[in-house]
C-alpha positions in Angstrom: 8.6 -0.1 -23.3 7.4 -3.3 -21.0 9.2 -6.0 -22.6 8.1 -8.9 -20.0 4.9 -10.5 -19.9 3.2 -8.5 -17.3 -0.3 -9.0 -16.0 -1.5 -6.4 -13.9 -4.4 -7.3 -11.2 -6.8 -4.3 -10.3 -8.3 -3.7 -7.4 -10.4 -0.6 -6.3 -7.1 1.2 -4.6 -5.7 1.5 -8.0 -8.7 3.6 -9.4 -9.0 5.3 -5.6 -6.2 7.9 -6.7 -8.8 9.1 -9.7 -12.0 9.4 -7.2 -13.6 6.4 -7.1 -14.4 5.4 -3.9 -13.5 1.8 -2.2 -15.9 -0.1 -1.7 -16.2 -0.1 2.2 -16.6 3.8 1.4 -19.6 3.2 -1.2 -21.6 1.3 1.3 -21.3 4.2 3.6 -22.3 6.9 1.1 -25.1 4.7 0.2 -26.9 3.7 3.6 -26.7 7.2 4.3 -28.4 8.0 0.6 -25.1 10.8 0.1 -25.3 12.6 -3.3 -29.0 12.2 -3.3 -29.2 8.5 -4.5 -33.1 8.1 -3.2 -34.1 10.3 -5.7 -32.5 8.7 -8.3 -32.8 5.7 -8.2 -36.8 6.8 -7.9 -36.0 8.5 -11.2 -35.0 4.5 -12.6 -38.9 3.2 -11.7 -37.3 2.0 -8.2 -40.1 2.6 -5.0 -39.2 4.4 -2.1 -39.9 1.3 -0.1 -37.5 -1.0 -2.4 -34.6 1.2 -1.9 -35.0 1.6 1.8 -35.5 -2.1 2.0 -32.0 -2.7 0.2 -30.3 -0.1 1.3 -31.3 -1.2 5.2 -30.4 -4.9 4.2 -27.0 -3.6 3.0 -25.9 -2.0 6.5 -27.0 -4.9 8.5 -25.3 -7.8 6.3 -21.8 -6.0 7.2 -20.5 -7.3 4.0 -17.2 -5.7 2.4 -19.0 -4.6 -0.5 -22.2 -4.1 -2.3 -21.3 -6.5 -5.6 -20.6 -9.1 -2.1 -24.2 -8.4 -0.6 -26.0 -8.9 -4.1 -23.9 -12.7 -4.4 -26.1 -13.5 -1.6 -29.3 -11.5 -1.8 -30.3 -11.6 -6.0 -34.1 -10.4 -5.1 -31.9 -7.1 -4.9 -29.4 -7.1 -7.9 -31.0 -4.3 -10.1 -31.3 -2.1 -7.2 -28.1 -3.0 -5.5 -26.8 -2.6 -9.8 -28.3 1.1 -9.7 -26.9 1.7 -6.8 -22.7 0.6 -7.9 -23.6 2.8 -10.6 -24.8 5.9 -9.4 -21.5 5.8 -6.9 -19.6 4.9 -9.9 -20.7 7.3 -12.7 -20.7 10.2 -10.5 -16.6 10.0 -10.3 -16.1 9.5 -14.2 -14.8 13.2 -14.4 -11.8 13.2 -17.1 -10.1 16.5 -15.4 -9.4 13.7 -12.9 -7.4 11.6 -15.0 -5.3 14.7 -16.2 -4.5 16.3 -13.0 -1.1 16.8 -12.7 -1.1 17.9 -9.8 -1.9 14.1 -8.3 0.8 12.6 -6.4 -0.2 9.1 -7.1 -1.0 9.4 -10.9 0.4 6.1 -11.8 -1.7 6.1 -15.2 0.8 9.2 -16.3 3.9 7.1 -14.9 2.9 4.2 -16.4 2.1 5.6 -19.4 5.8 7.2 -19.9 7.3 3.6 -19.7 5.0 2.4 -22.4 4.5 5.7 -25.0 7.1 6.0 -27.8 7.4 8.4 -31.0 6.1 6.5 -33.2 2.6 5.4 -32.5 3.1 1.8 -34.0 5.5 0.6 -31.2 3.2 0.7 -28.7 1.8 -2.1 -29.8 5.1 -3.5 -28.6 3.8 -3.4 -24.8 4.1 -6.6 -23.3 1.2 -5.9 -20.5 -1.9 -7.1 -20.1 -5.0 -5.9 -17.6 -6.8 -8.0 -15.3 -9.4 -5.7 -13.2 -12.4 -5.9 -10.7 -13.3 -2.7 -10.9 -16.3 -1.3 -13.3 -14.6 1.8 -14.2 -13.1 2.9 -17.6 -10.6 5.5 -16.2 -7.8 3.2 -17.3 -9.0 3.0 -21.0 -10.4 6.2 -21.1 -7.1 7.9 -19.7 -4.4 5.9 -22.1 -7.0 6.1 -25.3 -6.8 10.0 -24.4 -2.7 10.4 -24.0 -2.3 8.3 -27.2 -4.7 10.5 -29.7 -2.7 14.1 -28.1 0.6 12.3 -28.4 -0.3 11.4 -31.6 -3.4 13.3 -33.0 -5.1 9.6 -34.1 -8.3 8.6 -34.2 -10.6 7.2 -31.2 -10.7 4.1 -33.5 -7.0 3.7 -34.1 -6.1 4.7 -30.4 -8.9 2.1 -29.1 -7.5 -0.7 -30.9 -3.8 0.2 -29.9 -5.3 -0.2 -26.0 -7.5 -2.8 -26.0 -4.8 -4.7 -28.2 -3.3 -4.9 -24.6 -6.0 -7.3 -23.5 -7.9 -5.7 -21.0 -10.1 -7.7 -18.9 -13.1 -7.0 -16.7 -13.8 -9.7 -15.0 -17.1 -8.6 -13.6 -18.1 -5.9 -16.3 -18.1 -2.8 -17.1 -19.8 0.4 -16.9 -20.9 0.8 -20.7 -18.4 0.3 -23.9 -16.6 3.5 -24.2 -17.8 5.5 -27.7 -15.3 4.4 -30.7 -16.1 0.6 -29.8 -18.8 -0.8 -31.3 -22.3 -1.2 -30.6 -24.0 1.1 -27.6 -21.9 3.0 -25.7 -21.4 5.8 -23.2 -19.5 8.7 -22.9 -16.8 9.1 -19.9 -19.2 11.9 -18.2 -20.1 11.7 -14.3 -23.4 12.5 -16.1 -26.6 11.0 -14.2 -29.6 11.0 -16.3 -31.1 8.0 -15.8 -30.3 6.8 -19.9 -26.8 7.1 -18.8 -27.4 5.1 -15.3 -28.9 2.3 -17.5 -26.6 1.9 -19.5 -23.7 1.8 -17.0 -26.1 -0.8 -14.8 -26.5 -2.9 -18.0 -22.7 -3.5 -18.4 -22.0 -4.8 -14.7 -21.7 -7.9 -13.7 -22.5 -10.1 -10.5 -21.5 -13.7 -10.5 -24.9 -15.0 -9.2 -26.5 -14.0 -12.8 -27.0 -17.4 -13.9 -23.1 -18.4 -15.0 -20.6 -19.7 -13.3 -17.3 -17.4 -12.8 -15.1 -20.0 -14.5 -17.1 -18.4 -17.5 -16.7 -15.2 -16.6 -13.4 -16.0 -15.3 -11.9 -17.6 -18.4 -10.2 -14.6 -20.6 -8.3 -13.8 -16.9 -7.3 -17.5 -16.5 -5.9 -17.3 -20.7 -3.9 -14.0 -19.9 -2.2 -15.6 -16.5 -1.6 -18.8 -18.1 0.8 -16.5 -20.5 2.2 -14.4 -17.8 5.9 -14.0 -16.5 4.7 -11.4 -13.8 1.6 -11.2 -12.0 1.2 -7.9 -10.2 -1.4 -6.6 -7.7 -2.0 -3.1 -7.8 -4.9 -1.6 -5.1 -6.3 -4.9 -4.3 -8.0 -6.1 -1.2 -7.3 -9.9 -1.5 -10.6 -10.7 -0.5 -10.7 -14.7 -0.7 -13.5 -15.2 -3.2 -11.4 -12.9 -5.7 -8.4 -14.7 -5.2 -9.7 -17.7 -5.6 -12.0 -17.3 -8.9 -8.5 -16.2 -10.5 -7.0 -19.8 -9.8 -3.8 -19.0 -9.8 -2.5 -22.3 -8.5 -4.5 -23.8 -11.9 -3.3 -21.3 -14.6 0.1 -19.9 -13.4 3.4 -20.9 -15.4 6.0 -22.4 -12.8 8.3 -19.6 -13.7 5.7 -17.2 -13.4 6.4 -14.0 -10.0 3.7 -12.9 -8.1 4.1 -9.7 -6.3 2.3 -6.3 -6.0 1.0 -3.8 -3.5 -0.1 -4.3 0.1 -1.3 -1.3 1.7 -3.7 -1.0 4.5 -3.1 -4.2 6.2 -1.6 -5.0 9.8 1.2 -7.7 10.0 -1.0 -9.8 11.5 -3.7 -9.7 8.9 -1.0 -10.2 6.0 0.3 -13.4 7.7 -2.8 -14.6 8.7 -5.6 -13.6 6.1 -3.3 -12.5 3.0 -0.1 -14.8 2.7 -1.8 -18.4 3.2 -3.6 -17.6 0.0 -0.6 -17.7 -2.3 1.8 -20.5 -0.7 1.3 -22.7 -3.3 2.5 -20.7 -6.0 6.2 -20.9 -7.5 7.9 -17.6 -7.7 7.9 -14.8 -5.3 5.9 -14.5 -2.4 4.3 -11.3 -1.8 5.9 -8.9 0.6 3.9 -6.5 3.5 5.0 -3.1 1.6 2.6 -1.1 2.4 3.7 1.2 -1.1 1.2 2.9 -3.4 0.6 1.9 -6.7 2.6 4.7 -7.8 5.8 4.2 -5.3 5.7 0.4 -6.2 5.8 0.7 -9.7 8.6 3.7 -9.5 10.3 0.9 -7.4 9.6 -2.4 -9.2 10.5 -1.4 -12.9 12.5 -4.6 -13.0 9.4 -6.4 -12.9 8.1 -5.2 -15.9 11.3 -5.4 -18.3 11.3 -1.2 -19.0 13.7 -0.8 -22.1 14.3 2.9 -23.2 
């Protein structure tokens, strides 16, 4: 059980050991059209010609990320929408989630610290989600594990989840069936009724609101939090600073997390100078996965057995 008030920040390592790929990594796939994304998006109503344009427009802004290019270019946003999609969809493959086999399946060790025998205390969780990423893998795994643990419903399972507040603070690929209203199935299926669907639930800050809108269920869950820990995240500014941290933060509130992929140089320079304000914990160059951090953090979250 996770008896502290624990907010966990996603970025796109922590879905990276379940597929998905990073967003550097998506841009690549993309400008070279892998998986055969021309077609398609052709398949969608997109032209030739408007793919090639935004797909050639993507490779020469040498921007982090697709959801970064479409900020600054909105003439492409359904394409560039299609396009996170198609990448995204393709790696929503369930056998994934139940590998045992993967040597970095935190959603399996997570899961352990928060499962007990009988169903109703798990509702006694104290964690909350805060993720950028589009993907439902961490829903879609834990709403799995709890109707086999416990042969419930998709209904009573959902609401024992998303009763963990689970925030995405720049959408979603569809509602997962069991919620209510449309919805679509955790398949890497690709028809295009299933690629509209996934484009209609994402979410790029240019669309007419301001993030603080977008932003505001994240800012209620930190303002509650004792821990504040990022898992796979790549600290780019903009995210960092949407979550206003320095705003919503209690004073006796720890930030910490992963930090993997970075020199010393770029942590001390790019990284660190972004959280020096805040009261608590500074975080540390580990260079851990999400699964070797949490293995050796379980103070942070309060376990009780």
């Amino acid at each position: 059980m996770i008896t502290k008030r624990v907010v966990l920040i996603l970025g796109a390592g922590a879905s990276r050991p379940y597929g998905f790929p990073l967003a550097g990594e998506m841009i690549q796939q993309a400008v070279i059209g892998e998986q055969g994304l021309v077609p398609r998006l052709t398949e969608l109503g997109f032209s030739k010609p408007q793919v090639e344009s935004f797909l050639q427009e993507l490779l020469r802004s040498q921007l982090p990320s697709i959801d970064a290019f479409l900020e600054r270019r909105p003439e492409f946003l359904e394409v560039g929408k299609a396009t996170l999609a198609f990448y995204l969809v393709a790696h929503e493959a369930e056998n994934s989630l139940l590998n045992l086999r993967n040597p970095e399946h935190w959603y399996r060790y997570l899961y352990g610290l928060m499962e007990a025998v009988k169903v109703e205390d798990f509702r006694e969780n104290a964690l909350s989600i805060v993720t950028f990423n589009y993907d439902r893998s961490f829903e879609h795994y834990f709403v799995t594990a709890l109707m086999a643990s416990h042969k419930i419903s998709v209904q009573f399972a959902q609401s024992l989840v998303y009763g963990l507040s689970i925030v995405h603070v720049y959408g979603q690929l569809g509602e997962l069936p069991g919620r209510d209203g449309e919805h679509r199935p955790y398949s890497p299926d690709l028809n295009p009724e299933a690629l509209r669907e996934a484009m209609g639930g994402i979410r790029i800050v240019s669309e007419g609101t301001d993030h603080r809108t977008r932003f505001a269920r994240a800012h209620d869950v930190i303002g509650r939090a004792e821990e504040i820990i990022f898992l796979g995240f790549g600290f780019h500014r903009e995210n960092v600073s949407r979550l206003e941290l320095p705003v919503h933060l209690p004073s006796s509130a720890k930030v910490t997390g992963t930090v993997k992929g970075f020199t010393n140089s770029e942590f001390e320079l790019t990284i660190a100078p972004q959280f020096a304000d805040l009261p608590g914990d500074a975080l540390t160059n580990n260079r851990q996965t999400v699964y070797d951090f949490l293995r050796d953090n379980l103070h942070l979250l309060g376990v009780k057995y």
